[in-house]
C-alpha positions as CSV (number, residue, x, y, z in Angstrom):
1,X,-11.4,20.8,0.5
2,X,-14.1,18.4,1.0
3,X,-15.4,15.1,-0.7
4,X,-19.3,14.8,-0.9
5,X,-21.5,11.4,-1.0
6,X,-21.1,11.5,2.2
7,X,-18.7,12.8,5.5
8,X,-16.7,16.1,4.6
9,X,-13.0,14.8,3.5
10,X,-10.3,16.3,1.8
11,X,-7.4,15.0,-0.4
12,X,-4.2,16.9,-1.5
13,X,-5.0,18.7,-5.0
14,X,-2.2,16.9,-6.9
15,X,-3.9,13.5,-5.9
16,X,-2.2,11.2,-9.0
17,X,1.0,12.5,-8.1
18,X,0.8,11.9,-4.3
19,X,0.3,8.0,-3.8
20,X,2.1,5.7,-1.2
21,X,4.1,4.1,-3.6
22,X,7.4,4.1,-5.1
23,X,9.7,3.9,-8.2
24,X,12.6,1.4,-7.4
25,X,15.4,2.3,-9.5
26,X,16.7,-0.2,-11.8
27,X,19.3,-0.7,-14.4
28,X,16.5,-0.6,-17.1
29,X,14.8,2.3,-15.7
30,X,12.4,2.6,-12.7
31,X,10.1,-0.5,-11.6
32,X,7.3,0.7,-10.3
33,X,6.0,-1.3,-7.1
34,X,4.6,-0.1,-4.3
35,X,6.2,-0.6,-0.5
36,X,5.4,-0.2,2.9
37,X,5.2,3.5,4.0
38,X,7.3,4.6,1.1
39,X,4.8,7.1,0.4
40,X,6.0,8.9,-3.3
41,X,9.3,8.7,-1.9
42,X,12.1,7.2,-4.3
43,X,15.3,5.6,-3.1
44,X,18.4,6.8,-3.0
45,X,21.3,4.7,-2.2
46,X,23.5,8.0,-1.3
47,X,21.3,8.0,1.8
48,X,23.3,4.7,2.9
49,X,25.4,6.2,4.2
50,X,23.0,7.9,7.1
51,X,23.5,4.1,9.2
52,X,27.5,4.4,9.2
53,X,30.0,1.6,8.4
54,X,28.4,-2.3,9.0
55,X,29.4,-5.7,9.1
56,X,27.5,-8.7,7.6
57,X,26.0,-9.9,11.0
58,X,28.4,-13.2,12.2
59,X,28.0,-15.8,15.1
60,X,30.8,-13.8,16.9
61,X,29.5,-10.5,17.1
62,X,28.8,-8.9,20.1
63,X,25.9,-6.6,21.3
64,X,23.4,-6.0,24.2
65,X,22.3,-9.0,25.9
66,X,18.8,-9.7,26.3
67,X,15.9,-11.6,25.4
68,X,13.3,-12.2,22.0
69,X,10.5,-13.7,23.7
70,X,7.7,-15.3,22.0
71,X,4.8,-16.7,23.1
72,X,3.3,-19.3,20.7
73,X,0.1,-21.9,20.7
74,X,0.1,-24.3,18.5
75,X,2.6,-26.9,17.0
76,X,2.8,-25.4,13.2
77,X,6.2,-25.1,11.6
78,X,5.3,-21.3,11.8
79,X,5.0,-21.3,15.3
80,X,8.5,-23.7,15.4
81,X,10.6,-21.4,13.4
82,X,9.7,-18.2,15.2
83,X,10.6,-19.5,18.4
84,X,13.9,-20.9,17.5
85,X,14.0,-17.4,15.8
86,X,13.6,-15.5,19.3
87,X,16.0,-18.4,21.0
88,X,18.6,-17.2,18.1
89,X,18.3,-13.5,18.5
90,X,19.1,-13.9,22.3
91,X,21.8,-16.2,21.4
92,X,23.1,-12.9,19.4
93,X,22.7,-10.6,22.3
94,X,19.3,-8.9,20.7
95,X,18.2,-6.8,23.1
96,X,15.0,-7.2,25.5
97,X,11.8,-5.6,23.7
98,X,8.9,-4.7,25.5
99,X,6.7,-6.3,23.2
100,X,6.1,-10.2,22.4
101,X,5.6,-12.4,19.3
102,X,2.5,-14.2,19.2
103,X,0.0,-16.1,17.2
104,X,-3.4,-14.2,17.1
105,X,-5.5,-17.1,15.4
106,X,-6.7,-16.5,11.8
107,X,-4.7,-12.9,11.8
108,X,-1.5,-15.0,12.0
109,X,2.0,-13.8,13.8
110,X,2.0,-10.5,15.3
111,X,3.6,-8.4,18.4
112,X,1.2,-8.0,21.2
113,X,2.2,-5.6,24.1
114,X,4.4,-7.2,26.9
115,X,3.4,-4.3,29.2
116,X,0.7,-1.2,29.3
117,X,1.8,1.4,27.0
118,X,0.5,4.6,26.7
119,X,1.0,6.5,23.3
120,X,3.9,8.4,22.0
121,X,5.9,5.0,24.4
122,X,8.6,3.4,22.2
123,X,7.8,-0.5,22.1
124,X,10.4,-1.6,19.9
125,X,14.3,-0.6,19.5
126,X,15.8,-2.8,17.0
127,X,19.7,-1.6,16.9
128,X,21.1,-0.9,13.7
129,X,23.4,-3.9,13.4
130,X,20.6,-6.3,13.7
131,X,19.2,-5.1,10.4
132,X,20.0,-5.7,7.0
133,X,20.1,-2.9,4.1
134,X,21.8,-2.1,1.1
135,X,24.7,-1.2,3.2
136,X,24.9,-5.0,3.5
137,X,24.2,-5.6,-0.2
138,X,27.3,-2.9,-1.2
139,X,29.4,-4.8,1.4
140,X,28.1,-8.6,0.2
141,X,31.2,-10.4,-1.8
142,X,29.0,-12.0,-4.4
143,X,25.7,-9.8,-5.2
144,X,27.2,-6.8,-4.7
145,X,28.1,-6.5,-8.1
146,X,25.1,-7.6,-9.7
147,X,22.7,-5.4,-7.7
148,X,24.8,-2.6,-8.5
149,X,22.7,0.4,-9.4
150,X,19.8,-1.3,-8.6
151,X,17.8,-0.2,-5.8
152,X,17.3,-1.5,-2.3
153,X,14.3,-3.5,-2.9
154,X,16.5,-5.5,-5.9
155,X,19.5,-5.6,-3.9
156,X,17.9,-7.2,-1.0
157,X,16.2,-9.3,-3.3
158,X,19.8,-10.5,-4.6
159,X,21.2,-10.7,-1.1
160,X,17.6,-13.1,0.0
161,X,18.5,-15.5,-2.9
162,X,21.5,-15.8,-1.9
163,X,21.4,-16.7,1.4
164,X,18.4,-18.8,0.5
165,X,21.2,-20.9,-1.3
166,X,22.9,-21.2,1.7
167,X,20.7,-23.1,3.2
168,X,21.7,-24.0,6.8
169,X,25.1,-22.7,6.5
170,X,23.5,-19.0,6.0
171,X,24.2,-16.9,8.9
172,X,20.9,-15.7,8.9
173,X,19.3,-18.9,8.2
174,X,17.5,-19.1,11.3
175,X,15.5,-15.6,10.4
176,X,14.7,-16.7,6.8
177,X,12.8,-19.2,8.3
178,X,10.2,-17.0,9.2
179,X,10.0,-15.9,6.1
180,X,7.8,-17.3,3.2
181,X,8.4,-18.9,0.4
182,X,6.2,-16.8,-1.7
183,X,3.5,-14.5,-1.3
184,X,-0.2,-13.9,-2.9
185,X,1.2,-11.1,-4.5
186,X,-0.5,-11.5,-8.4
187,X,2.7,-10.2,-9.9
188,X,3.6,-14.6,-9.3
189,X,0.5,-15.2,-11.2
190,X,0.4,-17.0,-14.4
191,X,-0.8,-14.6,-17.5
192,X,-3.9,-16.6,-16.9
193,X,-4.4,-16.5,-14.0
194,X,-4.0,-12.8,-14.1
195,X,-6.3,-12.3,-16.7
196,X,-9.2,-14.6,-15.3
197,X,-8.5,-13.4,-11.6
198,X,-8.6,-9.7,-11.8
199,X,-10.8,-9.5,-14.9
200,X,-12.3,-5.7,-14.5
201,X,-9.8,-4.6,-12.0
202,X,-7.8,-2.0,-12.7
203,X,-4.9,-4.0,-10.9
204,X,-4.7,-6.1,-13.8
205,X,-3.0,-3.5,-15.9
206,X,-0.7,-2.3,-13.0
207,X,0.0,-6.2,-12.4
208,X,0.7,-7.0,-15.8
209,X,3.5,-4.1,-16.4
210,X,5.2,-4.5,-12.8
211,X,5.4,-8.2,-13.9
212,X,6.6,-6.9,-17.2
213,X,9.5,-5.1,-15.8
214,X,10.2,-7.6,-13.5
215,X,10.7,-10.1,-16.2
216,X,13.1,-7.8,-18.0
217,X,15.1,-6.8,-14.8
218,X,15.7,-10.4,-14.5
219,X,17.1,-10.8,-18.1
220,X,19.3,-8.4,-17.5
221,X,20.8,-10.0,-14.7
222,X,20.9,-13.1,-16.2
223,X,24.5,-12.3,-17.6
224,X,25.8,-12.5,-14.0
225,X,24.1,-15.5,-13.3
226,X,25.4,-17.4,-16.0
227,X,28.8,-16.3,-15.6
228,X,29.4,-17.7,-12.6
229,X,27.1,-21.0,-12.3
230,X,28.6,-22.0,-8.8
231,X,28.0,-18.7,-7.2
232,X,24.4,-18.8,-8.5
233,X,22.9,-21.3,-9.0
234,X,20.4,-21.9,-11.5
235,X,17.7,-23.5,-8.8
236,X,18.2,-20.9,-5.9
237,X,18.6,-17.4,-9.2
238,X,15.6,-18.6,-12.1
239,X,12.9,-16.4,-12.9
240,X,10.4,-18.2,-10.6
241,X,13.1,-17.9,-7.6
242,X,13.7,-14.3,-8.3
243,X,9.8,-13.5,-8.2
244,X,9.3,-15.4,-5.4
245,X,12.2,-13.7,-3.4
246,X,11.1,-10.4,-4.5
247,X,7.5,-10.7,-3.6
248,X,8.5,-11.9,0.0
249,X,11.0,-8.5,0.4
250,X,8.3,-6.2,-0.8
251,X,5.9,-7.9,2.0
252,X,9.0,-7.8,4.9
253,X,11.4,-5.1,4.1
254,X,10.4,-2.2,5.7
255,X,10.9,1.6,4.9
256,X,12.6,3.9,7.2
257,X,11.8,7.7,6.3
258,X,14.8,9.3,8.5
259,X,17.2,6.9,6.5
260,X,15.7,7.0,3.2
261,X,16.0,3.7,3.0
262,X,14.2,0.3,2.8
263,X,15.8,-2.3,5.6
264,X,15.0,-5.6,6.5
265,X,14.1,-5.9,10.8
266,X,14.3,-8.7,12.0
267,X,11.4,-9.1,15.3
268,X,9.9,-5.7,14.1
269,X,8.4,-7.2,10.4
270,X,5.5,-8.9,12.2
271,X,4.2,-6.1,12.9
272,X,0.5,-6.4,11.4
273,X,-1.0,-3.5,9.6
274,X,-4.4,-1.9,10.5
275,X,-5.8,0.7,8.3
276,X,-6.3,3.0,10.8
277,X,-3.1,3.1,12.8
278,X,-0.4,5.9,12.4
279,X,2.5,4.2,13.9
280,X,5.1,3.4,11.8
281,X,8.7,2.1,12.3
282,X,11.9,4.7,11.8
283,X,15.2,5.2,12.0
284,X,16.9,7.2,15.1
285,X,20.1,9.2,14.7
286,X,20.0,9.6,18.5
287,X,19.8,5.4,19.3
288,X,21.4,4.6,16.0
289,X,18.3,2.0,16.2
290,X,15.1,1.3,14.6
291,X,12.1,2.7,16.8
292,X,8.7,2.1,17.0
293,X,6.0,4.4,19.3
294,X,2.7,3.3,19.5
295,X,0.0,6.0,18.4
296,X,-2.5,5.0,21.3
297,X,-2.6,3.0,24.9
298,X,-2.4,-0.3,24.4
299,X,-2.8,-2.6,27.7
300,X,-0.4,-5.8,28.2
301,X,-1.6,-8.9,25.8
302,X,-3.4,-6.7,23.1
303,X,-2.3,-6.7,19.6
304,X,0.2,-3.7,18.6
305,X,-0.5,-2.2,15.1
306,X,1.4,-0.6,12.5
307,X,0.0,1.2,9.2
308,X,1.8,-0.1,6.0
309,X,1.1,3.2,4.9
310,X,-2.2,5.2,4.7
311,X,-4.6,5.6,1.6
312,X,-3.8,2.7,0.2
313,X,-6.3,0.6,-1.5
314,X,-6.3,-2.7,-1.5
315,X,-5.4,-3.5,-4.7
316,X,-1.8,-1.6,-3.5
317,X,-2.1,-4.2,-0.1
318,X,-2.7,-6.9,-2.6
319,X,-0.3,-6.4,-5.1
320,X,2.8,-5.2,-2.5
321,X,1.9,-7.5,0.5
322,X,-0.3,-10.2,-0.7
323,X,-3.8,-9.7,1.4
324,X,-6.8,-7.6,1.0
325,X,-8.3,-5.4,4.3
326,X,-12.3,-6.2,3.3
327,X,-12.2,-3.4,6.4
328,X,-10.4,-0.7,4.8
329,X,-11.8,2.3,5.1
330,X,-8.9,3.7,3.2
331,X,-9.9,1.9,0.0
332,X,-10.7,3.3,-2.9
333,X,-10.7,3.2,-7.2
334,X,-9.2,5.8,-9.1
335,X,-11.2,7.8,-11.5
336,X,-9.4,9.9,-14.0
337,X,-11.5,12.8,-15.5
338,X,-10.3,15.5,-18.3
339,X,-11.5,18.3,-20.1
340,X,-12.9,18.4,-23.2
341,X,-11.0,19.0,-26.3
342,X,-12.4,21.1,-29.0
343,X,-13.7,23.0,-25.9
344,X,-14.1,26.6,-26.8
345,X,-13.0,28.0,-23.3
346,X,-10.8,25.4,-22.9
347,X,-7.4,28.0,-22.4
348,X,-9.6,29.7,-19.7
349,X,-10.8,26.5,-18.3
350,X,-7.2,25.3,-18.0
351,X,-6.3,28.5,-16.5
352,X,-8.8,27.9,-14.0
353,X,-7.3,24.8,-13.1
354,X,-3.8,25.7,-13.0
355,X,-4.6,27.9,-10.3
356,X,-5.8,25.2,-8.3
357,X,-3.0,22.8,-8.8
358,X,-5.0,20.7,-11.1
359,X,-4.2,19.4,-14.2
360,X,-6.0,17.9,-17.6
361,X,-6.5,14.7,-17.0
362,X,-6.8,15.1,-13.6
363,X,-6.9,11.5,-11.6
364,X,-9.6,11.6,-7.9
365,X,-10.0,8.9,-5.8
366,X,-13.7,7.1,-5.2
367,X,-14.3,5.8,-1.5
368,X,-16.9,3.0,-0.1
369,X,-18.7,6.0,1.1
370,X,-17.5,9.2,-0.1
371,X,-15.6,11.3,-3.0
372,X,-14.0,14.6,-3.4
373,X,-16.3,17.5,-3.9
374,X,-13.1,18.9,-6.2
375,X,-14.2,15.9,-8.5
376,X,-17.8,17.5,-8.5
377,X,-16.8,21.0,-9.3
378,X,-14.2,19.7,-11.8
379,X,-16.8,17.8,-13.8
380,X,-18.9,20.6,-13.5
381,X,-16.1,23.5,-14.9
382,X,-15.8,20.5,-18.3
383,X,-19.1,21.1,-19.2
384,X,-19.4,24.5,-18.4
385,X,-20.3,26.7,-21.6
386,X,-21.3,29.7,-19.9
387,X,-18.2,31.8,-18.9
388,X,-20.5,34.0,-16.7
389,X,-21.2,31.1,-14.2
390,X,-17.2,30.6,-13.9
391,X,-17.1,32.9,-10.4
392,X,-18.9,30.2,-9.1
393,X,-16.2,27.9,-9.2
394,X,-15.5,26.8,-6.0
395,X,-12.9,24.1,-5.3
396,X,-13.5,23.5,-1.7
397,X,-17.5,23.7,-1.4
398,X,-19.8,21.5,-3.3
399,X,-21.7,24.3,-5.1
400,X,-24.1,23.5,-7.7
401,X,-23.8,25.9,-11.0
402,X,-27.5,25.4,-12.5
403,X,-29.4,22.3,-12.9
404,X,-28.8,21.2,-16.5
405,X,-24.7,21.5,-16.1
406,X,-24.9,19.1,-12.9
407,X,-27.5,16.8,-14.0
408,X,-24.8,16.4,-17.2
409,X,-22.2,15.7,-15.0
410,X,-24.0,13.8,-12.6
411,X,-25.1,11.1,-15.7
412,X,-21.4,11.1,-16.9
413,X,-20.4,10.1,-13.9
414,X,-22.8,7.4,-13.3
415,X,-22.1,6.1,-17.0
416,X,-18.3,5.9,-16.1
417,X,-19.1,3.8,-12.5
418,X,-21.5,1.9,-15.3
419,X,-18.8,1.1,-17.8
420,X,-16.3,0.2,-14.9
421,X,-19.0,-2.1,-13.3
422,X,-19.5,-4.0,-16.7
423,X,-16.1,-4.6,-16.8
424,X,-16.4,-7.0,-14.1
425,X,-18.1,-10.6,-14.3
426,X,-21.1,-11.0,-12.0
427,X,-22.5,-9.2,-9.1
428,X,-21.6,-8.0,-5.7
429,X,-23.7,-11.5,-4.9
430,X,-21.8,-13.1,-7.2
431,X,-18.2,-12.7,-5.1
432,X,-20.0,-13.3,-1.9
433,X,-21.3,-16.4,-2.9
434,X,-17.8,-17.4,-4.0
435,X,-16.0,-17.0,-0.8
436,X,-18.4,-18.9,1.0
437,X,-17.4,-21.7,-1.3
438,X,-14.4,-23.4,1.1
439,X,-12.8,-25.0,-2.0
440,X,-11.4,-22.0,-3.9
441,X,-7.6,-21.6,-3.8
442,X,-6.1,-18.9,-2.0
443,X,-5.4,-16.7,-5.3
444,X,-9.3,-17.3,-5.7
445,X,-10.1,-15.7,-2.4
446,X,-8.3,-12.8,-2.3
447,X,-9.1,-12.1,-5.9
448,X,-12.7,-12.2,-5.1
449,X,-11.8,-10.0,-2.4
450,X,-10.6,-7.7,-4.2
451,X,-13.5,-7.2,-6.8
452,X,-15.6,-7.4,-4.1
453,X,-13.9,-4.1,-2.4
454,X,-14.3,-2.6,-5.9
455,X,-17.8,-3.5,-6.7
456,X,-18.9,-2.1,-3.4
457,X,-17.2,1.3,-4.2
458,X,-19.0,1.5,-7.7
459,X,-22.6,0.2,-6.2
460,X,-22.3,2.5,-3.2
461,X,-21.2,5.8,-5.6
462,X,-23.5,5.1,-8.1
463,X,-26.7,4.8,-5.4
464,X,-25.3,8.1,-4.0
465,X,-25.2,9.5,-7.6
466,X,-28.8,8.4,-8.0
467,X,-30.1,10.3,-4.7
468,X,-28.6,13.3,-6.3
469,X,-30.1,13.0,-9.6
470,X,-33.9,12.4,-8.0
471,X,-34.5,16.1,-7.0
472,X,-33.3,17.4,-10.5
473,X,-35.1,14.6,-12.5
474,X,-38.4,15.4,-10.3
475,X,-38.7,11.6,-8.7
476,X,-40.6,11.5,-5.7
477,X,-39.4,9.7,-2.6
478,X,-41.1,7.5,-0.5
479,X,-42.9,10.2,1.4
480,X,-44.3,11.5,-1.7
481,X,-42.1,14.8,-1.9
482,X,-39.0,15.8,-3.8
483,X,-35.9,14.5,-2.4
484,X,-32.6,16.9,-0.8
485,X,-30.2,17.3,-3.1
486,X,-28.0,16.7,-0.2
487,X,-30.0,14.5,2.2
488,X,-28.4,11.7,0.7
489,X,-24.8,13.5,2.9
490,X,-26.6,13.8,6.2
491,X,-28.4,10.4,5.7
492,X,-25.6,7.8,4.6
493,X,-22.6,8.7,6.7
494,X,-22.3,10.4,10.3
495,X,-18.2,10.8,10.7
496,X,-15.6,13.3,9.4
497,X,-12.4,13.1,7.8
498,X,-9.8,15.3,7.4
499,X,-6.8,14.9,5.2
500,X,-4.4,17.8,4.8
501,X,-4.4,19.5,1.3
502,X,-0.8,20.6,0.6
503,X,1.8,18.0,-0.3
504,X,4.0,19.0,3.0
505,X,0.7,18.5,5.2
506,X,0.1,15.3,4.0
507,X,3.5,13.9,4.0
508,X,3.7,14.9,7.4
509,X,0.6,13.2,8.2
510,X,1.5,10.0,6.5
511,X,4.5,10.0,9.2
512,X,2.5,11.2,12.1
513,X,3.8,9.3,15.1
């Protein structure tokens, strides 16, 4: 399958079903949020049991001894607590890793390569006791009982609050240092803010109900709270703290495909994420450890990259992890399409579709500079009346029917990329104007970000709708001829993309190491 506007692409035929996100389960139900790598894949707390019997991690445990190094400029707190991070880890007997933290200016705190490494080369082993999981939470003697049921990501959400009460006497206290208080992540947006900020987004709906059922997880676990007042109490377990707490897990705690399983690492979560790396962090069997090979050479000082999980746009990065890639090649807007009702053919037509694994409505995703040819030939089987052109559907090739069905479809789709567009306030100009202004706040920015990554994708489809529409409207182009239906392909874009269709493929893909 192929995506036209642009470079041949392809995307798995059940698209809205295959996203890099998950359901966390909760007593309530599922809360939807989205995590790193987690790819569709739920969580099942059976799959524990994959990591053996642990311990809550204590000053007198005993393990390989070694050395965290870190190499920091600066005099920030940051910079302070990730060093006396690295000095505690060796205190622990964390073992020697062959790559380094370090501060990469504006990008923050990542790993950079403490040697050369070529790829398929394991830079980090993290052993299994020097993580924390919901193994942890079962074992824990006060949230256990609360986070019962829960998930990982709201167990380890308990267990951060928690020790966060703790304060210095946490055993982990030197390691939550690192960690933020909060996050970007809009789910810790005021209603107003949410509203104002991501006006014309369609993050603002997925915000508001993940922020939704956050707020009613939290009432439910109010009766535990207020039980026992000493063992929570009511500054370190309010709504803000429980928010803030789970916003920081969802941007730290890491998810470990062989396991099944989300896990917090320490070292290994400052890992930055680059769009197009496909190196991710998993659990061995063999090293009873968390391993991380690199997907390319890296030579000694550069930055190591891992991916936070491919195809996802930035309002997922946003909303899960608290930044927007403006360099996200990856990004993209859903657009959900159906056919008609009322439709005379519409039993054949849905036969039509069933056979190529698509349903009515049918969700495709819209790139910067592309989108799937199977959204074409979809629109183009809606508005089909004629059931003799029907052996020209073609799923995988971009193959116009006759003119007056495409240039149909063609105007529907540029009236939908219209109506989305209005949705927004001002201009591409407008957000680029605002984030040259150094006074906005930081939920300012990356919301203008964001819309900014969205307009593009609307702009960008809608000019490569127009190209299309010139030959068929009869407008001449600059050189006084009829335009190429498809010059607009060769013309805008240059590279290829390939994305396996079937679910196993793609899967696969998303874990390639």
């Amino acid at each position: 399958m192929e995506c036209v506007v642009g470079n041949t692409c392809s995307i798995p035929t059940n698209w809205g079903l295959l996203r890099p996100c998950s359901g966390f389960p909760t007593k309530n139900g599922v809360l939807k949020v989205c995590s790193s790598s987690c790819n569709g894949r739920g969580v099942n707390g059976a799959r524990l049991k994959m990591l053996g019997s642990r311990t809550v991690w204590n000053e007198g445990r005993r393990g390989l001894r070694g050395v965290a190094r870190c190499s920091m400029s600066g005099n920030s707190m940051q910079s302070m607590a990730l060093h006396q991070l690295s000095e505690w880890l060796s205190k622990q007997g964390f073992p020697t890793q062959d790559v380094i933290l370090t501060g990469f200016g504006e990008e923050g705190v990542g790993l950079a390569a403490g040697r050369d490494f070529k790829e398929g080369e394991v830079a980090l082993k993290i052993p299994e006791n020097y993580t924390v999981t919901g193994v942890d939470v079962v074992n824990h003697p006060v949230v256990a009982a609360p986070a019962a049921g829960r998930g990982d990501v709201i167990g380890l959400t308990l267990w951060l609050m928690y020790e966060r009460s703790l304060g210095e006497k946490s055993v982990w206290y030197p390691y939550l240092q690192t960690f933020p208080s909060t996050t970007l992540s809009p789910i810790l947006w005021t209603a107003e803010e949410q509203q104002k900020l991501l006006k014309g987004s369609p993050a603002l709906e997925e915000v508001q109900q993940r922020s939704a059922a956050l707020e009613g997880e939290y009432e439910d676990l109010q009766s535990y709270f207020t039980k026992d007042p000493q063992a929570f109490p009511q500054e370190y377990f309010s709504l803000e703290a429980f928010k803030s707490a789970f916003s920081v897990i969802l941007s730290r705690a890491v998810y470990l495909p062989s396991a099944d399983l989300f896990a917090l690492v320490p070292y290994a979560d400052a890992l930055n994420h680059r769009a197009d790396s496909q190196a991710y962090l998993d659990y061995s069997m063999e090293d009873q450890a968390v391993v991380f090979p690199v997907d390319r050479n890296y030579k000694e000082g550069e930055q190591v990259f891992t991916s936070y999980g491919r195809e996802r746009s930035n309002a997922d990065l946003l909303i899960t992890y608290g930044f927007v890639d403006e360099n996200n090649a990856m990004d993209y807007l859903d657009l959900e399409v159906g056919l008609v009702d009322g439709d005379r053919l519409l039993v054949l037509k849905q036969q039509i579709l069933q056979q190529a694994m698509l349903d009515s409505p049918q969700t495709f995703p819209l790139y910067l500079d592309r989108f799937p040819t199977q959204l074409l030939t979809y629109m183009r089987l809606s508005r089909l009346q004629d059931p003799a052109l029907f052996p020209k559907i073609v799923f995988d090739k971009d193959i116009m029917l006759d003119q007056a069905n495409e240039y149909e479809c063609l105007q529907l789709l540029m009236g939908e990329c219209r109506t989305k567009l209005g949705n927004y306030e001002g201009g591409v100009d407008d957000e680029i104007r605002l984030l040259k202004n150094k006074k906005i706040s930081q939920r300012e920015r990356v919301a203008a970000q964001l819309r900014l990554c969205e307009k593009k994708i609307l702009t960008s489809t809608m000019t490569a709708l127009r190209n299309r529409l010139a030959p068929i409207r009869g407008i001449p182009t600059k050189s006084g001829g009829l335009k190429d239906p498809n010059a607009d392909i060769n013309e805008m874009f240059d590279m290829v993309e390939q994305v396996a269709s079937a679910p196993k493929k793609f899967f696969d893909n998303m874990f390639k190491k």
